[in-house]
PQR file with spaces between the fields and no chain letter, atoms N, CA, C, O and H, PARSE charges and radii, in Angstrom:
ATOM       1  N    UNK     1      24.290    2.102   28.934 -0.4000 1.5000
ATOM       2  CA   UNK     1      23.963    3.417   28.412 -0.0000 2.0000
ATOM       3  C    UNK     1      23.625    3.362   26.925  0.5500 1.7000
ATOM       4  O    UNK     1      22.707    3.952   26.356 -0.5500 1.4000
ATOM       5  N    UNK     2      24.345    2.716   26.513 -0.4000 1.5000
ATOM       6  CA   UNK     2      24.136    2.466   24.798 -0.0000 2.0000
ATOM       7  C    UNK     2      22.551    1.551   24.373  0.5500 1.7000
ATOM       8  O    UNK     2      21.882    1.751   23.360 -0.5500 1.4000
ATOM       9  H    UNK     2      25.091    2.236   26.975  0.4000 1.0000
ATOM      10  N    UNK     3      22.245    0.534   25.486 -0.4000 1.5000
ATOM      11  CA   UNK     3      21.231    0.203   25.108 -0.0000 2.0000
ATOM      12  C    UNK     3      19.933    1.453   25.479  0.5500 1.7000
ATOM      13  O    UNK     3      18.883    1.621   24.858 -0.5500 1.4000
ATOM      14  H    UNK     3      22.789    0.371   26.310  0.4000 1.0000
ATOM      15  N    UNK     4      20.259    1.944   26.267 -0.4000 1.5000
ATOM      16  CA   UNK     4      19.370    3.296   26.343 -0.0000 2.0000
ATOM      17  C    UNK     4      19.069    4.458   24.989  0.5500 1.7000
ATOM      18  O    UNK     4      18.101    5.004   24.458 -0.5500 1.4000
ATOM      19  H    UNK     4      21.112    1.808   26.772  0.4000 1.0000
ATOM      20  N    UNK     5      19.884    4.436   24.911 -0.4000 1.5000
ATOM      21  CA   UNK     5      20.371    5.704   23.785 -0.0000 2.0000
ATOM      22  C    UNK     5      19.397    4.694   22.713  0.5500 1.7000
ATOM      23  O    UNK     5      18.337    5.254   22.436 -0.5500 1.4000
ATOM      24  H    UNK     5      20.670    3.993   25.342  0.4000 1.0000
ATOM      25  N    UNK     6      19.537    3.545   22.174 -0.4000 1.5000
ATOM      26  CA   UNK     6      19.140    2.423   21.065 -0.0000 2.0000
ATOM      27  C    UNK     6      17.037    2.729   21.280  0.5500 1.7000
ATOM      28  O    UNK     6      16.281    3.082   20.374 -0.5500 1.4000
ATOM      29  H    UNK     6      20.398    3.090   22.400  0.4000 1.0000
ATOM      30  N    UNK     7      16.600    2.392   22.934 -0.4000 1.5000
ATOM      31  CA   UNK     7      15.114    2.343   22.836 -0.0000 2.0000
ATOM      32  C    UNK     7      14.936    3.788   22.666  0.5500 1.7000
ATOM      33  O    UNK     7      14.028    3.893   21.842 -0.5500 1.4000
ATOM      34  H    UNK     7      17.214    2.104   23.670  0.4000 1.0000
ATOM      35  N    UNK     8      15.290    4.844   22.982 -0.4000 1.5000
ATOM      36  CA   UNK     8      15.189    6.064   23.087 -0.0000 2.0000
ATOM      37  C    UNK     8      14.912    6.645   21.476  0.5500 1.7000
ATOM      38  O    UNK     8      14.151    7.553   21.141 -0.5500 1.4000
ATOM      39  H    UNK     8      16.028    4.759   23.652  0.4000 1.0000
ATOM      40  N    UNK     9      15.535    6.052   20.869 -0.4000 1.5000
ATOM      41  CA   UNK     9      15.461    6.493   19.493 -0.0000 2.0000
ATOM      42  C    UNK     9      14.542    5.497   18.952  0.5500 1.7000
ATOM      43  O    UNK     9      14.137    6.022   17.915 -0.5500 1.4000
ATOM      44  H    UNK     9      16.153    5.315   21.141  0.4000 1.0000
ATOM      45  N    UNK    10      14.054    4.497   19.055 -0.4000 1.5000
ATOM      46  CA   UNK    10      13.192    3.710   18.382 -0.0000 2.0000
ATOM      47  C    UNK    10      11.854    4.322   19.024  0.5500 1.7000
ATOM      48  O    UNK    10      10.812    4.071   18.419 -0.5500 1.4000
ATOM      49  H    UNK    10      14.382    4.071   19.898  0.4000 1.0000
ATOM      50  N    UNK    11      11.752    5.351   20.564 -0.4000 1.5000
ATOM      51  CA   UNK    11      10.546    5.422   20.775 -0.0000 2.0000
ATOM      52  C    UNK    11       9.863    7.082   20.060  0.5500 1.7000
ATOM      53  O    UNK    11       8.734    7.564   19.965 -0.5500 1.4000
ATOM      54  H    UNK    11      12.598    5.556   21.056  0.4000 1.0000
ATOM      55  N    UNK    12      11.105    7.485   19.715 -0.4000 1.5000
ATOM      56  CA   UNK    12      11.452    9.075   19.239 -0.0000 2.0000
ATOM      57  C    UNK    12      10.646    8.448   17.615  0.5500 1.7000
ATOM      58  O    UNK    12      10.062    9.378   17.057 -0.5500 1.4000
ATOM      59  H    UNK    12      12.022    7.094   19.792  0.4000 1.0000
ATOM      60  N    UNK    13      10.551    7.233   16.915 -0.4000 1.5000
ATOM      61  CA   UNK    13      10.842    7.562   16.110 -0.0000 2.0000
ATOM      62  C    UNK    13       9.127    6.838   15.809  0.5500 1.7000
ATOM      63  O    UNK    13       8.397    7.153   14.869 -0.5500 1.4000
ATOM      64  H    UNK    13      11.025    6.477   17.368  0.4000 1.0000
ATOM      65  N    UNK    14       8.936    6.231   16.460 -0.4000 1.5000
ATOM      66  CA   UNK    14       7.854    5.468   16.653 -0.0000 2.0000
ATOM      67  C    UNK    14       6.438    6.398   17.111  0.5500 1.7000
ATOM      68  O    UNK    14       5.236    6.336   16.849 -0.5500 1.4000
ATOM      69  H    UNK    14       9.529    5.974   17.223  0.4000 1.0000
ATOM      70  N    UNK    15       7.572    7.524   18.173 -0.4000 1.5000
ATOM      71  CA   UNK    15       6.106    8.859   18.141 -0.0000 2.0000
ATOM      72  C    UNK    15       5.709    9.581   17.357  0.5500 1.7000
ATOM      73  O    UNK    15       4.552    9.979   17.225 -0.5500 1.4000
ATOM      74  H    UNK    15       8.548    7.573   18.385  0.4000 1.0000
ATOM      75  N    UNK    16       6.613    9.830   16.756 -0.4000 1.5000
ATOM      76  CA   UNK    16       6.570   10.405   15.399 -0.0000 2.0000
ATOM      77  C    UNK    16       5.801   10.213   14.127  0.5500 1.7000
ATOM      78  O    UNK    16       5.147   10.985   13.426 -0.5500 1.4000
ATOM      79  H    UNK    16       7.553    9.507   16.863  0.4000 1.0000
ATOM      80  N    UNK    17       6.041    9.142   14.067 -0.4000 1.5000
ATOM      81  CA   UNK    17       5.109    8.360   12.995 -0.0000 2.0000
ATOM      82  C    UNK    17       4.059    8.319   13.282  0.5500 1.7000
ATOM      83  O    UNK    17       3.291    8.628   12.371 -0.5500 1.4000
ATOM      84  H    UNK    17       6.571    8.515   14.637  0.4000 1.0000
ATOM      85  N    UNK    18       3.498    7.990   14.449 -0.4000 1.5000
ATOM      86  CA   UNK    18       2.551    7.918   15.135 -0.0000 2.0000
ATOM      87  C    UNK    18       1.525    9.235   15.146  0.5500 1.7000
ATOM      88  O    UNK    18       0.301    9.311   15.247 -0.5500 1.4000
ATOM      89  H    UNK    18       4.122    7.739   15.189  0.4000 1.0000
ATOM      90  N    UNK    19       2.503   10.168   15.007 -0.4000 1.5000
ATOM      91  CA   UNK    19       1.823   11.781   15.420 -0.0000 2.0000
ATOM      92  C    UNK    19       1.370   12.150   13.578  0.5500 1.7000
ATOM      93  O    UNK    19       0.228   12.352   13.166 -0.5500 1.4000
ATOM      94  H    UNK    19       3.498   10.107   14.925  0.4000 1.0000
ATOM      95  N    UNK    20       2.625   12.146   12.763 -0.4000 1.5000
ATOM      96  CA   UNK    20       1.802   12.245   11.548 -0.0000 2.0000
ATOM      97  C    UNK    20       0.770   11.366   10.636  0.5500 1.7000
ATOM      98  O    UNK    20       0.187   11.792    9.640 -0.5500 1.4000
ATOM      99  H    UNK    20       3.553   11.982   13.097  0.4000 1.0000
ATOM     100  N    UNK    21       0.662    9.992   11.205 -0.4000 1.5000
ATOM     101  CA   UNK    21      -0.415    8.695   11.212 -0.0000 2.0000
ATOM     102  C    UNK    21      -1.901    9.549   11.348  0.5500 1.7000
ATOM     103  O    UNK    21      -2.910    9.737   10.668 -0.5500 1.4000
ATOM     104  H    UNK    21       1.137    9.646   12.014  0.4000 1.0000
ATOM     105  N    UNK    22      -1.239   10.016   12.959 -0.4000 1.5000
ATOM     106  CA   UNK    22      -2.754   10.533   13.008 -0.0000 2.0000
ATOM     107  C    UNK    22      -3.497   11.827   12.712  0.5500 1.7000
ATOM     108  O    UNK    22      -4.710   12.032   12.664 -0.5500 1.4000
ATOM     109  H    UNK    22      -0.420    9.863   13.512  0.4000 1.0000
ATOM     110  N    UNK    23      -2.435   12.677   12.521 -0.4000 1.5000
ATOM     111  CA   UNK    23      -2.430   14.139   12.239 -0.0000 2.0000
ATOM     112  C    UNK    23      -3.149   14.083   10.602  0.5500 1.7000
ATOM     113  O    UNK    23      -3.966   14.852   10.096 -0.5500 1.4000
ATOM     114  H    UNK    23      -1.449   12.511   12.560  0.4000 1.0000
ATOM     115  N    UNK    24      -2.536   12.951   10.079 -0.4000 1.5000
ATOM     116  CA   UNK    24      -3.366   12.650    8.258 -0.0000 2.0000
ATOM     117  C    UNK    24      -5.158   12.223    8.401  0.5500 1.7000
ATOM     118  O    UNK    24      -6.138   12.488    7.704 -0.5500 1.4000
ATOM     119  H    UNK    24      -1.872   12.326   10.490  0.4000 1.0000
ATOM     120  N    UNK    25      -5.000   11.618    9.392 -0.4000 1.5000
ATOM     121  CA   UNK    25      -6.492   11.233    8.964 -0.0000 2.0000
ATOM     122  C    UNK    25      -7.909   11.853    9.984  0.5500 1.7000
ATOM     123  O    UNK    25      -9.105   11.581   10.092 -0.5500 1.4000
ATOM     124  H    UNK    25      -4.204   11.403    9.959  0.4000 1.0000
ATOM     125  N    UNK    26      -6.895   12.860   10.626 -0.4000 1.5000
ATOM     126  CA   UNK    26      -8.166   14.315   11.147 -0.0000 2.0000
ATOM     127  C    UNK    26      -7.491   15.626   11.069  0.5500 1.7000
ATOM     128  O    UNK    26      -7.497   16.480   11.956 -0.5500 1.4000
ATOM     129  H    UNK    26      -5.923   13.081   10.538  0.4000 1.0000
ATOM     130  N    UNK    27      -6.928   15.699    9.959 -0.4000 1.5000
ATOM     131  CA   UNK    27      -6.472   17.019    9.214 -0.0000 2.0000
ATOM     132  C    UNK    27      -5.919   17.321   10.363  0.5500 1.7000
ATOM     133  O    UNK    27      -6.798   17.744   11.114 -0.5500 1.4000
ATOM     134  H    UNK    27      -6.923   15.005    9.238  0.4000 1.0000
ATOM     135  N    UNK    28      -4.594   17.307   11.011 -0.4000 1.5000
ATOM     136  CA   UNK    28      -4.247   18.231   12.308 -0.0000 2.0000
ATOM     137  C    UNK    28      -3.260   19.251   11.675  0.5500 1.7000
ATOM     138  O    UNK    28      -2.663   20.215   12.155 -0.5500 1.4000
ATOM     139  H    UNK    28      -3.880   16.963   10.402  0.4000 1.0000
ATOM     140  N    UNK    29      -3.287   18.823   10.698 -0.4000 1.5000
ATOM     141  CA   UNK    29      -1.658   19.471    9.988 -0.0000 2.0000
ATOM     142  C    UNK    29      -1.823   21.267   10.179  0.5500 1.7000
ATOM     143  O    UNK    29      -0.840   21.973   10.401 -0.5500 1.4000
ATOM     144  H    UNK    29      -3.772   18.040   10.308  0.4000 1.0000
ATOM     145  N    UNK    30      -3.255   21.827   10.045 -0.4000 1.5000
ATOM     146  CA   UNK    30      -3.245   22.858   10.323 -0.0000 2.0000
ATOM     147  C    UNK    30      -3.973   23.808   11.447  0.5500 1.7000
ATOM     148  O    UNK    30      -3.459   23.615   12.549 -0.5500 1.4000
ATOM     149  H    UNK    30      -4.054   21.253    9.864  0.4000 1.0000
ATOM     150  N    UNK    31      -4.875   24.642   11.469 -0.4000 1.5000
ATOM     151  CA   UNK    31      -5.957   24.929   12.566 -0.0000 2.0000
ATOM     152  C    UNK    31      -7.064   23.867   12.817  0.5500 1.7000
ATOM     153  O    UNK    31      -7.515   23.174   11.905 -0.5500 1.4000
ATOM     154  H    UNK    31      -5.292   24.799   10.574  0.4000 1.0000
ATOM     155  N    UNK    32      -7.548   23.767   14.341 -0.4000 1.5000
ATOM     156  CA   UNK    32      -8.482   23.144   14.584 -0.0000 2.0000
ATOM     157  C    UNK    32      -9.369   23.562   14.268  0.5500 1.7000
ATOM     158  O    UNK    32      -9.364   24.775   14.061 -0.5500 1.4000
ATOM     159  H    UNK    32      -7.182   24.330   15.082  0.4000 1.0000
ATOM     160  N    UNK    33     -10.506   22.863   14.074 -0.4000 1.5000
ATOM     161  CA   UNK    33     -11.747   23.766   14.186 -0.0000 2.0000
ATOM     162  C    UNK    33     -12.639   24.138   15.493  0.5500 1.7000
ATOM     163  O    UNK    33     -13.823   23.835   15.642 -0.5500 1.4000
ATOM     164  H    UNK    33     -10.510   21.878   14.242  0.4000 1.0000
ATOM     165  N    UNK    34     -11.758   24.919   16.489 -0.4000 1.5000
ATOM     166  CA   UNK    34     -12.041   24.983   17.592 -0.0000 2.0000
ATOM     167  C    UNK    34     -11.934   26.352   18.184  0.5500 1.7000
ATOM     168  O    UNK    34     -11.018   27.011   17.692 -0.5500 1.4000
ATOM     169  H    UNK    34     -10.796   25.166   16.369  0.4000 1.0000
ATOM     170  N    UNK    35     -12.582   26.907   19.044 -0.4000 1.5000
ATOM     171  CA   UNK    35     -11.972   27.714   19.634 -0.0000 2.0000
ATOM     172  C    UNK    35     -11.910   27.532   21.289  0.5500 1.7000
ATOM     173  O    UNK    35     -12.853   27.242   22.024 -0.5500 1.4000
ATOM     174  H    UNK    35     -13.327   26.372   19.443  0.4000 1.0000
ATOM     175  N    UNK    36     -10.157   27.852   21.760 -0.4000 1.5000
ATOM     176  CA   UNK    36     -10.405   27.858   23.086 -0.0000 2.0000
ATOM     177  C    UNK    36      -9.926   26.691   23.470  0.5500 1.7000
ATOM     178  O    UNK    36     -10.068   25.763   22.674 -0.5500 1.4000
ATOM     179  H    UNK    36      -9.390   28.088   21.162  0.4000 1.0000
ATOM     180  N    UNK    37      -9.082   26.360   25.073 -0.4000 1.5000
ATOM     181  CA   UNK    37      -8.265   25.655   25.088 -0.0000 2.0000
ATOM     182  C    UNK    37      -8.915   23.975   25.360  0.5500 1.7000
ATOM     183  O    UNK    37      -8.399   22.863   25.252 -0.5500 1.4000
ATOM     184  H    UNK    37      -8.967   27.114   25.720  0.4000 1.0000
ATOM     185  N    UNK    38     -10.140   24.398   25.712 -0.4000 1.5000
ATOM     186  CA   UNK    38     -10.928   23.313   26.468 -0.0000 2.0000
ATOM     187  C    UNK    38     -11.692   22.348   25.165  0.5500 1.7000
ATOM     188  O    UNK    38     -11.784   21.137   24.962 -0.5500 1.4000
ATOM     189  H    UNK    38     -10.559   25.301   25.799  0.4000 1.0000
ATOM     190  N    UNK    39     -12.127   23.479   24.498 -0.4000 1.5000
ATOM     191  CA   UNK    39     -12.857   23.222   22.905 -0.0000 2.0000
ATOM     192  C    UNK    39     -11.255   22.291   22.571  0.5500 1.7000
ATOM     193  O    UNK    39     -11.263   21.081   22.794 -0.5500 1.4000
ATOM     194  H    UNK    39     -12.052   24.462   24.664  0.4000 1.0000
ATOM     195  N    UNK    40     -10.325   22.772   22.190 -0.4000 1.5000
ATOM     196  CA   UNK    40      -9.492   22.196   21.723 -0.0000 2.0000
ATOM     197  C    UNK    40      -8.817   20.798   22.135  0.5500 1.7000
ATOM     198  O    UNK    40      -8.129   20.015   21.481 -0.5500 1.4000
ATOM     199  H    UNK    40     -10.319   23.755   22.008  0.4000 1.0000
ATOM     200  N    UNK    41      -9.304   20.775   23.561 -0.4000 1.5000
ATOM     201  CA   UNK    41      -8.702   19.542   24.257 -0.0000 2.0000
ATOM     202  C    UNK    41      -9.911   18.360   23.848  0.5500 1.7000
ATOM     203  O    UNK    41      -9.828   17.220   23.391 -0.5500 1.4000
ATOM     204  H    UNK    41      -9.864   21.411   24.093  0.4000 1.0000
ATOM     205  N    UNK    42     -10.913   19.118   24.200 -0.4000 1.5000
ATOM     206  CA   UNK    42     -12.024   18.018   23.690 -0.0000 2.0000
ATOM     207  C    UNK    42     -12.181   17.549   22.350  0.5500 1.7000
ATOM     208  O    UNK    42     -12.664   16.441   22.121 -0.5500 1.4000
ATOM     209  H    UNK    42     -10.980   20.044   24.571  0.4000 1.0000
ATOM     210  N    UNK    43     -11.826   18.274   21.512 -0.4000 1.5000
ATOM     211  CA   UNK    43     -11.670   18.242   20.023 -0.0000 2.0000
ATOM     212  C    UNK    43     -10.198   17.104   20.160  0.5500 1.7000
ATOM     213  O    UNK    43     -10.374   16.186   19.358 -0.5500 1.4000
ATOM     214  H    UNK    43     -11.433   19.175   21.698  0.4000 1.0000
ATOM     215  N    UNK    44      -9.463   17.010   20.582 -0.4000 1.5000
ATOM     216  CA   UNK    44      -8.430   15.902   20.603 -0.0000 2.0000
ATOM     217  C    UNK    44      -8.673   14.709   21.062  0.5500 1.7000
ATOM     218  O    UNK    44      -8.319   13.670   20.505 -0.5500 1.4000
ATOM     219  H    UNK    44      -9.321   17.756   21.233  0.4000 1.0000
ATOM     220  N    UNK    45      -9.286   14.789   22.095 -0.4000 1.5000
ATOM     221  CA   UNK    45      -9.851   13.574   22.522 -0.0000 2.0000
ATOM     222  C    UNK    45     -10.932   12.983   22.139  0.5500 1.7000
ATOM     223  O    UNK    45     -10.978   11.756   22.219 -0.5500 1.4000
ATOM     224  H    UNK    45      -9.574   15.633   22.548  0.4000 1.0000
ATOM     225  N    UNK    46     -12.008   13.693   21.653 -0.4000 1.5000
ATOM     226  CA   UNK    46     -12.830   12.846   21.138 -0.0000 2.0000
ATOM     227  C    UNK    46     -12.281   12.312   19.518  0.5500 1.7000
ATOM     228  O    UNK    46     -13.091   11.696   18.824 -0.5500 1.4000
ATOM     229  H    UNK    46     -11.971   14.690   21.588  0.4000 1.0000
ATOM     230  N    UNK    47     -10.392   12.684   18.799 -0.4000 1.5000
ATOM     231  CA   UNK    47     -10.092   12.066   17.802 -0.0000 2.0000
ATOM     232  C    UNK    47      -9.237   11.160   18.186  0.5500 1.7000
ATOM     233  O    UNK    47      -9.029   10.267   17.364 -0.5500 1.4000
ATOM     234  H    UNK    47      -9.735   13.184   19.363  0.4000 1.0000
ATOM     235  N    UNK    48      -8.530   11.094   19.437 -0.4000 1.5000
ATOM     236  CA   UNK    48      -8.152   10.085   20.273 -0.0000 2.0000
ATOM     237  C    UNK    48      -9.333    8.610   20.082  0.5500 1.7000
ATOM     238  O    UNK    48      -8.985    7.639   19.410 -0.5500 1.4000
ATOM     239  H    UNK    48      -8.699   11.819   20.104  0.4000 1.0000
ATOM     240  N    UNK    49     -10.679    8.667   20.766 -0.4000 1.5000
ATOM     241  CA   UNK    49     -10.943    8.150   21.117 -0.0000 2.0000
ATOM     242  C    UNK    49     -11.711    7.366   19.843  0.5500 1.7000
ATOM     243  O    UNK    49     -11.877    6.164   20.055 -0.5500 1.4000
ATOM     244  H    UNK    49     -10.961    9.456   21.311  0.4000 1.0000
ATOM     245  N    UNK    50     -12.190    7.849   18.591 -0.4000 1.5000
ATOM     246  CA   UNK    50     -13.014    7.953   17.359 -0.0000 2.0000
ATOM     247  C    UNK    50     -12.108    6.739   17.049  0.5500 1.7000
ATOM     248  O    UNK    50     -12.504    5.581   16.910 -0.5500 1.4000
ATOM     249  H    UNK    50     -12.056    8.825   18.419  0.4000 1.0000
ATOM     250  N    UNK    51     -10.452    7.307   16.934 -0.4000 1.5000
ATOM     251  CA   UNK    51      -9.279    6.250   16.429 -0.0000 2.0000
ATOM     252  C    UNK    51      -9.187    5.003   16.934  0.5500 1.7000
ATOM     253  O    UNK    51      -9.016    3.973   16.282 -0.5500 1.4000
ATOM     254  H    UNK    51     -10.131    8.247   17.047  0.4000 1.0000
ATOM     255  N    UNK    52      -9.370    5.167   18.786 -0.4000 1.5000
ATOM     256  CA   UNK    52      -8.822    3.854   19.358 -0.0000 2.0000
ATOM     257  C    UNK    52     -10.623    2.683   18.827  0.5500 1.7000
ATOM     258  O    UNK    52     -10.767    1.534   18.407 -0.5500 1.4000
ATOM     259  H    UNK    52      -9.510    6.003   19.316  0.4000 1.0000
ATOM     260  N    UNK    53     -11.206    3.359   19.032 -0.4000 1.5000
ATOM     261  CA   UNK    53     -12.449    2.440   18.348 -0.0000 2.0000
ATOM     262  C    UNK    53     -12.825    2.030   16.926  0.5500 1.7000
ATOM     263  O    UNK    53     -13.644    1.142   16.690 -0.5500 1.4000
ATOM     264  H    UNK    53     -11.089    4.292   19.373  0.4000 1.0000
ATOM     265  N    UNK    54     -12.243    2.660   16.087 -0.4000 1.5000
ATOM     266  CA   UNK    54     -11.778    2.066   15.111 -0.0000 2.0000
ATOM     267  C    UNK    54     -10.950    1.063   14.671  0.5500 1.7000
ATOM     268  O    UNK    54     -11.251    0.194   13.853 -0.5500 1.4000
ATOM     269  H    UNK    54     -11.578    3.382   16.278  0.4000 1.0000
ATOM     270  N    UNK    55      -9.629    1.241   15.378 -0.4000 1.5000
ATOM     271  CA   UNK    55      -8.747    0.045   15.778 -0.0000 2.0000
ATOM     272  C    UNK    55      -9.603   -0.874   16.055  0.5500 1.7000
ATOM     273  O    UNK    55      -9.919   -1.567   15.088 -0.5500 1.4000
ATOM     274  H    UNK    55      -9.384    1.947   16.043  0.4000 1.0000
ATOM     275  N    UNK    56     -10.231   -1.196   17.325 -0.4000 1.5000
ATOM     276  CA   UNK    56     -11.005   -2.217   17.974 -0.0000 2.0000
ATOM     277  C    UNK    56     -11.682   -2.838   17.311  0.5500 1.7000
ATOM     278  O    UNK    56     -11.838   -4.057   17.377 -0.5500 1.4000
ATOM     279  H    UNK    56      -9.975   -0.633   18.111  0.4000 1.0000
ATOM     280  N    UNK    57     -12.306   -1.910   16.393 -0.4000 1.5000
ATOM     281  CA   UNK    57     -13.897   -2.626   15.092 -0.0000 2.0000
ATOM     282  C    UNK    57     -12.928   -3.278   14.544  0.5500 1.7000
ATOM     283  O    UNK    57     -12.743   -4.398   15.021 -0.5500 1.4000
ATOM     284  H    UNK    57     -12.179   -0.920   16.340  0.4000 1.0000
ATOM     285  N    UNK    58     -12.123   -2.899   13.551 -0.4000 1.5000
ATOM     286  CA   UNK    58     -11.033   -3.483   12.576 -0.0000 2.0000
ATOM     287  C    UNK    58     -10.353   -4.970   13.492  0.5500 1.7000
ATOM     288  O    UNK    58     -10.277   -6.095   12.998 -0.5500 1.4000
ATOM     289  H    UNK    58     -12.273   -1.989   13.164  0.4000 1.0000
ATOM     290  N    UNK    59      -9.970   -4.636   14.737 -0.4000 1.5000
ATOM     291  CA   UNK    59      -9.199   -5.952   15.296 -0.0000 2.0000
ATOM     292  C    UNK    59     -10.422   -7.201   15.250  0.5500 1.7000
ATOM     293  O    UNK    59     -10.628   -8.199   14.559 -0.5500 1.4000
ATOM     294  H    UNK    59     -10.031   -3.722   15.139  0.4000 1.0000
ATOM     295  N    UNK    60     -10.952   -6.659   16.169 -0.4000 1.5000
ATOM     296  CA   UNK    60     -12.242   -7.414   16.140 -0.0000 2.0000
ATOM     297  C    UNK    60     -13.227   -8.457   15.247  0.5500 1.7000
ATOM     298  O    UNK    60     -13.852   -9.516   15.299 -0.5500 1.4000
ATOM     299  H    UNK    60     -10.785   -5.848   16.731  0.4000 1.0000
ATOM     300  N    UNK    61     -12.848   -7.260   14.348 -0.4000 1.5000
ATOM     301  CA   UNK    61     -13.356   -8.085   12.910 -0.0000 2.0000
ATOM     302  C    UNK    61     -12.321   -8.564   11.629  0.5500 1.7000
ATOM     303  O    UNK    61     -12.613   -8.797   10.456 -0.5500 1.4000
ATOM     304  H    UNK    61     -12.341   -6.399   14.307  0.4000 1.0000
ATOM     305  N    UNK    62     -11.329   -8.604   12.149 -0.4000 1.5000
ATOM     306  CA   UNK    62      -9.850   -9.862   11.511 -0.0000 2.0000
ATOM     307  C    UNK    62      -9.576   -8.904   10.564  0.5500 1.7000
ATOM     308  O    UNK    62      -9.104   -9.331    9.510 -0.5500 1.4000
ATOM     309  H    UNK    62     -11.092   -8.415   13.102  0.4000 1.0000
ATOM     310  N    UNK    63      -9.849   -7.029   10.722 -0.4000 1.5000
ATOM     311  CA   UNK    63      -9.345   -6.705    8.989 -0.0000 2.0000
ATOM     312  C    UNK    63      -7.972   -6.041    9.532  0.5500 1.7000
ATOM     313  O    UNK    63      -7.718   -5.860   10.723 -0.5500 1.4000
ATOM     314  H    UNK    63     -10.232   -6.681   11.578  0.4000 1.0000
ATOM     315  N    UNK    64      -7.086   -5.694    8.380 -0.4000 1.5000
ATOM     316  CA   UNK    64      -5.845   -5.096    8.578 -0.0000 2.0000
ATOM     317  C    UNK    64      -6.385   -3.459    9.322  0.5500 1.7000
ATOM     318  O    UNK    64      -7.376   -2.744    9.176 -0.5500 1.4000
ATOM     319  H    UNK    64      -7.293   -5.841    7.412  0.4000 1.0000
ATOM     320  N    UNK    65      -5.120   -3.388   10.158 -0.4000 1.5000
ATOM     321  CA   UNK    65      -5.165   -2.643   11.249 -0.0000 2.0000
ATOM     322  C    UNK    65      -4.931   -0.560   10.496  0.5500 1.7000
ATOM     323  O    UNK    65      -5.426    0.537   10.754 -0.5500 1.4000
ATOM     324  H    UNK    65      -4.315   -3.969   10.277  0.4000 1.0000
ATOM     325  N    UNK    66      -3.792   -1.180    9.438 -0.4000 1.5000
ATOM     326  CA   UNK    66      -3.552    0.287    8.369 -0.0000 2.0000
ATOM     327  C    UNK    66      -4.585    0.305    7.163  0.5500 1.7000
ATOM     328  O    UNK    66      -5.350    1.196    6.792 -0.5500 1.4000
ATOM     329  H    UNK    66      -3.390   -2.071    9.228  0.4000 1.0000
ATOM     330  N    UNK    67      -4.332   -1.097    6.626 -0.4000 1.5000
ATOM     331  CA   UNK    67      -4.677   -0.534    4.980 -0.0000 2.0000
ATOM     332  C    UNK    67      -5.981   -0.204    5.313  0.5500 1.7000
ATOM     333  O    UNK    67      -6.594   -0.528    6.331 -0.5500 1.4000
ATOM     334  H    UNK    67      -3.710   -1.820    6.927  0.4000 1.0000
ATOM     335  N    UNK    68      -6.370    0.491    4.341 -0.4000 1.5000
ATOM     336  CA   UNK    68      -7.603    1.484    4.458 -0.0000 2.0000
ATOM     337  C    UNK    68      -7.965    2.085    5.887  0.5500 1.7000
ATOM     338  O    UNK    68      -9.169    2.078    6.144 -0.5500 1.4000
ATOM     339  H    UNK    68      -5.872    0.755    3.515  0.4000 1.0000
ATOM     340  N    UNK    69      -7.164    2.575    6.801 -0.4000 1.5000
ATOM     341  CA   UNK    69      -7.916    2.801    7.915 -0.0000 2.0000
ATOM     342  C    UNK    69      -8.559    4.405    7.547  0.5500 1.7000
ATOM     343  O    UNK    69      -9.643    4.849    7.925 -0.5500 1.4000
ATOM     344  H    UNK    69      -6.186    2.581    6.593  0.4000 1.0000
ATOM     345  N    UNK    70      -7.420    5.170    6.607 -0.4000 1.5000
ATOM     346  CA   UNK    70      -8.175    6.327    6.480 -0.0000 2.0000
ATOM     347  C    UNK    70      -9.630    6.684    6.096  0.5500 1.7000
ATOM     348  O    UNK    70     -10.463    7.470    6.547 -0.5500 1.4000
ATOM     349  H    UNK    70      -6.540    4.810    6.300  0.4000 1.0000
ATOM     350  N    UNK    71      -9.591    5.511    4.764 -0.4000 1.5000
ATOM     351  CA   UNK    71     -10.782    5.507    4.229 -0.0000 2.0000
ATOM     352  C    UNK    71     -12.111    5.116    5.345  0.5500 1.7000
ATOM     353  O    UNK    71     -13.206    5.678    5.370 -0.5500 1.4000
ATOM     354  H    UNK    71      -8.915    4.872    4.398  0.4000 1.0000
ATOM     355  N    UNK    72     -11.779    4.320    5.970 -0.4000 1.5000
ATOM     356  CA   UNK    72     -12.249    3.907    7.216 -0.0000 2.0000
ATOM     357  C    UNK    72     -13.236    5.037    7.737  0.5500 1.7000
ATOM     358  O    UNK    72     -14.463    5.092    7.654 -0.5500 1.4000
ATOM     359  H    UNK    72     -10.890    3.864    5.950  0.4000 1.0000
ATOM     360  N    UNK    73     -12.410    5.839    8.248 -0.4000 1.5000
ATOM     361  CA   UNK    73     -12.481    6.923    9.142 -0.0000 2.0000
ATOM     362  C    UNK    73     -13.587    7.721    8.602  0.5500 1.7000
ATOM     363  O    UNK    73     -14.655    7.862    9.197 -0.5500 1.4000
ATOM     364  H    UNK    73     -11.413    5.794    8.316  0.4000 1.0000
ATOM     365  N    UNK    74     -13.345    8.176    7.603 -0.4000 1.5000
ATOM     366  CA   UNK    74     -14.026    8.995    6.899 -0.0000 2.0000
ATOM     367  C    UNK    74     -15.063    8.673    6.336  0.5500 1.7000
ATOM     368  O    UNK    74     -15.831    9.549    5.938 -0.5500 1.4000
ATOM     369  H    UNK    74     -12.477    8.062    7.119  0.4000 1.0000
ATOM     370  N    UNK    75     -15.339    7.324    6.163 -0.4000 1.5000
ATOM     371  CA   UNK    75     -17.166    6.751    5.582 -0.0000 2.0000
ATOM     372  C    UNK    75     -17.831    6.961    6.823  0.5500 1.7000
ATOM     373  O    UNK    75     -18.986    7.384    6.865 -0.5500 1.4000
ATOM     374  H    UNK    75     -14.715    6.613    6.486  0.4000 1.0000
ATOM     375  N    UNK    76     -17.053    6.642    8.000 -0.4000 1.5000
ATOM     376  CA   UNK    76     -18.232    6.539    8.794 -0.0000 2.0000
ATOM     377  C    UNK    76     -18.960    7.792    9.555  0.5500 1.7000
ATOM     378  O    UNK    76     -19.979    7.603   10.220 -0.5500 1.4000
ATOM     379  H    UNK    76     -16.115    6.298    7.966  0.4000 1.0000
């Protein structure tokens, strides 16, 4: 039980980070620029997907996976 309680909190803490990681580098912190639930879902996923291909370019091409990813994001 205790080793439960141990991943449970490393994954609590790991989403987290994760959620304001990405919430910084497509402004989520406040309104979308969307209207409507569908607009809004698509508006997530296509920053879902903008991110995971960014990752990929960066792996791909041997550069660090954080530093500069914001800047990243935003030239292109």
């Amino acid at each position: 039980m205790e080793v439960r309680r141990v991943f449970h909190k490393l994954r609590t803490i790991a989403r987290e980070n994760f959620n304001e990681h990405f919430k910084g580098f497509f402004d989520g912190h406040g309104q979308v620029p969307t209207k409507g639930l569908n607009a809004t879902q698509r508006f997530a996923e296509g920053a879902i997907f903008v991110y995971q291909l960014a990752l990929w370019y960066r792996f791909e091409n041997g550069l660090d996976l954080c530093i500069g990813l914001k800047a990243f994001l935003k030239a292109a």
